[in-house]
N, C-alpha and C positions, 0 to 999 in steps of 0.2 A: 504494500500500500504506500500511499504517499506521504510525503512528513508532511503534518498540517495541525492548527491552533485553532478552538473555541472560542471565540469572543464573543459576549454580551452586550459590546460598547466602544466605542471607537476610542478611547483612552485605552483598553485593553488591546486593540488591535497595536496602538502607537506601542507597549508596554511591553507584547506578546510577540510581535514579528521581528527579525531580523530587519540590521538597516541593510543588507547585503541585497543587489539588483540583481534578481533574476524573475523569469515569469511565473506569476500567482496567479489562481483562480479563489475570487471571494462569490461563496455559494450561501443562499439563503440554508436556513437551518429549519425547516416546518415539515409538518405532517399531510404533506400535500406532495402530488406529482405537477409536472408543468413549470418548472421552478424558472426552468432556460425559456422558455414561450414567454413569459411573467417577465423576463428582465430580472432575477432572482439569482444568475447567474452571470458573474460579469470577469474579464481578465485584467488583471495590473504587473506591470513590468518592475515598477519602483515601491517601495514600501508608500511614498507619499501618496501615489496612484491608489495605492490597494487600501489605504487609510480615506481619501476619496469616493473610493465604490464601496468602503461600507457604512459610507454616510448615506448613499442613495441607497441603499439595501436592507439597514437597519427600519425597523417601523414600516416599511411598505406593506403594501396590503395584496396576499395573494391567494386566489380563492376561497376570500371570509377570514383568511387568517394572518397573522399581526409578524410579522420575522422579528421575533426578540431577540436570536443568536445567529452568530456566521461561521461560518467555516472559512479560515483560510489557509489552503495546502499550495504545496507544491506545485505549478502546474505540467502535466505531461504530456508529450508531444505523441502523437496516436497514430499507427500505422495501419492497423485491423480492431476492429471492438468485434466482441461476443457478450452471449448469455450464457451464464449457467445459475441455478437457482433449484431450491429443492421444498417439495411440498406435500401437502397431507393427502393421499389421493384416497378419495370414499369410494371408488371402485375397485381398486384392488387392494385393499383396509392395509395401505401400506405408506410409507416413503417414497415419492415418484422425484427421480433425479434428471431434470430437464436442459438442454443445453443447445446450443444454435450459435451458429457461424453469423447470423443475422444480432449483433447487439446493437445499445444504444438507440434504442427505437420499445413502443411499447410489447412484450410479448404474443399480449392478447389479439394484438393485431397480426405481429408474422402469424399465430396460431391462425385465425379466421385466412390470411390471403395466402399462406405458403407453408400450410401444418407439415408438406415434409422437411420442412427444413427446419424441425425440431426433434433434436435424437432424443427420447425417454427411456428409465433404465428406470426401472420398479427393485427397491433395494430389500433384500429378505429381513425382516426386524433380528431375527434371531444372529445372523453371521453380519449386519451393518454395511456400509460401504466398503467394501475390500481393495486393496492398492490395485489389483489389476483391473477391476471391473475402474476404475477412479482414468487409471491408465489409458481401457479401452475406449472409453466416453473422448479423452481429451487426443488420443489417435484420429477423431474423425473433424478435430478443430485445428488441429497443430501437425504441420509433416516433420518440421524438427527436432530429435529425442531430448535433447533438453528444456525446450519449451512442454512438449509430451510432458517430462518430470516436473517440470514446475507449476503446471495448472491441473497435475492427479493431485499432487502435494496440497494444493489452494481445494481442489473437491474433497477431497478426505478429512481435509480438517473442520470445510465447512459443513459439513455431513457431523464430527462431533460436537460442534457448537449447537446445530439445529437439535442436536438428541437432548445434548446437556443443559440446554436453555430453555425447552419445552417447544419448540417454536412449533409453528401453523405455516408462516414461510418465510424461506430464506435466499436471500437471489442477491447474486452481484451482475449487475448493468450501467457501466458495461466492464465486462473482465477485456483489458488490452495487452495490444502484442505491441511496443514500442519499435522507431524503429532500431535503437540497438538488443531489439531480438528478446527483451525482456516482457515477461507476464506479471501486469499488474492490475488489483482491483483498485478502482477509481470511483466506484460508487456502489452504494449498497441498500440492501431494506432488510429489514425481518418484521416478522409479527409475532404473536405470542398467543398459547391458550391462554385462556382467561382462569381455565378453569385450575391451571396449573401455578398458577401465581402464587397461593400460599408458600412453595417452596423456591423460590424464586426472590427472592429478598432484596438484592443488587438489582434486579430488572424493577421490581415496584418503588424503589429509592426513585429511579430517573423517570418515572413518571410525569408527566404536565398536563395533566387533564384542566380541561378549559372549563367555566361555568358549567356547560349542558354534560358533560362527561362527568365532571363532579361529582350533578345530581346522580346520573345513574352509578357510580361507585357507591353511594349512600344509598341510595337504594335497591341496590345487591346487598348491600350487609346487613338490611332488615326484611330481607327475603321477599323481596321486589322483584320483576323482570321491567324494567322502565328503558325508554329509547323515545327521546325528543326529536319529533317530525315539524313538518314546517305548517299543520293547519292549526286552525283555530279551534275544534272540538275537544277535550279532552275525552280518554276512555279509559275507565276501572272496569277490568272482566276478571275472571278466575278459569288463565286455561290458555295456555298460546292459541290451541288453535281456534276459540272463540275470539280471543284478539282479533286476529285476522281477519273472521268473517265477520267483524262489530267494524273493523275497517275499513274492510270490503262492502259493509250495508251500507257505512255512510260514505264512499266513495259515490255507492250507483246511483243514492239521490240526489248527488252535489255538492256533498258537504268534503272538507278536506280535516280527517285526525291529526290533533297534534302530539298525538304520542303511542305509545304504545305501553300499557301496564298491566302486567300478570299479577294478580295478587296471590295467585296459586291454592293446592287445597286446603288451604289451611281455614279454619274459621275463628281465627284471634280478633278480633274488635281491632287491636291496636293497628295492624297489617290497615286498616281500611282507613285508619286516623291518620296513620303516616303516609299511603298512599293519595290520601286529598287532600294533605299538605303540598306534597310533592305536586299534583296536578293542578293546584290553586296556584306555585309559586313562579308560573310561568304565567307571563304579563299576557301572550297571546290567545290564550282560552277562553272562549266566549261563553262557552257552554260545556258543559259535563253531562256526559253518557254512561250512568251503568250498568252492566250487561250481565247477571250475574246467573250461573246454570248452578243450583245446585245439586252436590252430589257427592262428596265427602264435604265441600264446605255448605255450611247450613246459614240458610238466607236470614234467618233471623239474628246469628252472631253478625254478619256483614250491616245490616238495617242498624244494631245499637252499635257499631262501630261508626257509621256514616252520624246516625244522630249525636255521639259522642263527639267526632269532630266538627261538628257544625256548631257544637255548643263550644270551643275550642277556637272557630277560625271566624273572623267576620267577614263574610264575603255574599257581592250584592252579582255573582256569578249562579246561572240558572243551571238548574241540575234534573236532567231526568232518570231516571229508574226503573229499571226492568227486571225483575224477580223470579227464579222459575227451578220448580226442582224439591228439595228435602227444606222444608219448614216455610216456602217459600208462604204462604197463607199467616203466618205468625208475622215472617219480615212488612209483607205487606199493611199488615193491620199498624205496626209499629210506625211505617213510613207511613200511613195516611195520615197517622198525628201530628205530623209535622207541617202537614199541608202542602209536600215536595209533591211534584206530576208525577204519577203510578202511570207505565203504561204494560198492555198486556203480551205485545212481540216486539222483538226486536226490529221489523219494520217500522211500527209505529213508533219507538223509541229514535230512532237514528231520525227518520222523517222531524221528531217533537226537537230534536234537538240542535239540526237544523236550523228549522222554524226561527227557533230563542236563540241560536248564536249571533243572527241577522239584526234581532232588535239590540 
C-alpha cells in the first residue's frame, strides 16, 4: 500500500505531511462511493498544493454527507488496475473470491456488461484460501511470476483479515500493476456483520454513525429492528415481514414510510414506549401507523405500552391503529379510551393515515 496520513484539518495536514515535493493525492474520507465524480478526489505536487486541496475538500458536501477527514498518501503512477474482493455468497453458503483484469471502475457494472470477465473461486470454509488456489486466481491477472507472488501474497492475506474481522465484504479497487512492475493496493472497502460486532471491539471503536445511524444503534440495543427512510409516515409493526407489507400498503395508496420498525415478538409495554419515542423523534412524520398481528405478542400489552407513552410524550402527531390476533378485543377496548382512530384492516389503516399525514 501506499504511505499516507489522516487528517481532520488543514493545521494537521501542515503538521502531518512532509515538506519534501513529490506527487500526492488528497482523497475525501466518507462513506460514500463517487468520491472522484464529486471533486472528493484531487492531486498536489507540493505540500502547499496539497494543504490547498484540502481546504477545498475538507467540509464539502458529497452525496448528503459532510468530509470531516482526508486522506493524504502517496501518489502512484498506474500502468494496469484490477479487482479482487471477497464476499459472502448465499448461494453457495460460502466465501466467493472475485477478481477481474477490469478494475477501477464499479464491479457491478463489469458484472451486468462483461460477467466473463470476472474469474470466481468459491473458497471451502473448512481448508480457507490456500496459497495455490491465491496463486491460480492471480495466474489469470499477472503473466509475470513475481507479480503472480505478490498479489497470491495480497489475496491470502486478504482472505485472513475478511475471516478474522467478521467481514460481509472485502474488495480492493483498484489493486495496481505500476509501471516499475510492482502490485499495489490503492484503494479499498470492507463491511462488517453487524451481527458479529460484539466481538469485534477495534472495528466498533472506529465507528461514526451519523444522527439517523445512531438512532438505529439505540434501537438494536432495546431490541428494535429501526431503519430511517425518506417519507413522512411513521410504522410500528411486530414482524419484518408485516413491515414490509405495512410499506408496501402504504406505498400502493400514495403514501411514502418513513421508517421501518420491528418491535418483534415480544409483548413488553416498554418495547412500544421506546419505539414511539424513536418514531416521534424524527421531525419528518406526519402521521403514525400501527400494524400490529398478534401472535406471540398480545395486543393488549402493545395498546398499554402505546397508552403509557403517550402519557410520556406530548405530541400533536396523529396516530392510527390496527389490532389483530391474540387479545386483540382487550387492546382494542383499551385504545378506544383514549379516543386514538381504531381501524379494522390494514387497508383502511394505511388509506386513514395517509388521509392525516396530509392535514
Amino acid at each position: 500500500m501506499p504511505e499516507g496520513v489522516v487528517c481532520h484539518s488543514v493545521d494537521e495536514v501542515k503538521k502531518k505531511v512532509s515538506d519534501k515535493d513529490k506527487l500526492r493525492v488528497v482523497k475525501a474520507q466518507v462513506h460514500v462511493g463517487g468520491r472522484g465524480k464529486a471533486g472528493g478526489v484531487k492531486l498536489a505536487t507540493t505540500k502547499a498544493e496539497a494543504i490547498e486541496k484540502a481546504k477545498q475538500i475538507l467540509g464539502m458536501d458529497i452525496k448528503g454527507i459532510t468530509v470531516e477527514k482526508i486522506l493524504v498518501a502517496d501518489a502512484v503512477d498506474i500502468e494496469k488496475e484490477f479487482y479482487v474482493g471477497l464476499i459472502n455468497d448465499r448461494n453457495t453458503k460460502s466465501v466467493t473470491l472475485m477478481a477481474s483484469a477490469e478494475g477501477g471502475v464499479e464491479i457491478e457494472e463489469v458484472a451486468k456488461v462483461s460477467p466473463e470477465k470476472i474469474i470466481k473461486l468459491t473458497i471451502d470454509p473448512a481448508m480457507g484460501l490456500m496459497p495455490w488456489q491465491a496463486r491460480k486466481i492471480s495466474l489469470q491477472l499477472f503473466s509475470d511470476p513475481k507479480q503472480i507472488r505478490q498479489c497470491a501474497d495480497i489475496l491470502v492475506k486478504l482472505y485472513q483479515l475478511y475471516i478474522e474481522t467478521d467481514s460481509s465484504l472485502a474488495e480492493i479497487n483498484p489493486l495496481v500493476l505500476t509501471p516499475d512492475k510492482q502490485v499495489l493496493a490503492i484503494d479499498g472497502k470492507m463491511n462488517f456483520d453487524d451481527n458479529a460486532l460484539f466481538r469485534q471491539k477495534d472495528i466498533i471503536a472506529m465507528r461514526e454513525a451519523d444522527k439517523d445511524e445512531q438512532k438505529e444503534i439505540e434501537a438494536n440495543a432495546k431490541g428494535l429492528s429501526y431503519i430511517k427512510l425518506d417519507g413522512n409516515i411513521g410504522c410500528m409493526v411486530n414482524g419484518a415481514g408485516l413491515a414490509m407489507a405495512t410499506m408496501d400498503m402504504i406505498k400502493l395508496y400514495g403514501g411514502e414510510p418513513a421508517n421501518f420498525l420491528d418491535i418483534g415478538g415480544s409483548s413488553n409495554p416498554q418495547k412500544v414506549i421506546d419505539a414511539m419515542n424513536i418514531l416521534l423523534s424524527d421531525k419528518n412524520v406526519n402521521s403514525v401507523m400501527i400494524n400490529i398481528f398478534g401472535g406471540i405478542t398480545r395486543c393488549d400489552d402493545v395498546a398499554r405500552g402505546l397508552v403509557a407513552a403517550l402519557d410520556q410524550i406530548n405530541t400533536d402527531v396523529p396516530i392510527v391503529i390496527r389490532l389483530s390476533g391474540t387479545n386483540a378485543k382487550e387492546g382494542l377496548e383499551i385504545i378506544e379510551q383514549t379516543g386514538l382512530p381504531v381501524v379494522k384492516t390494514m387497508r383502511e389503516a394505511a388509506q386513514k393515515a395517509i388521509e392525516l399525514s396530509k392535514k
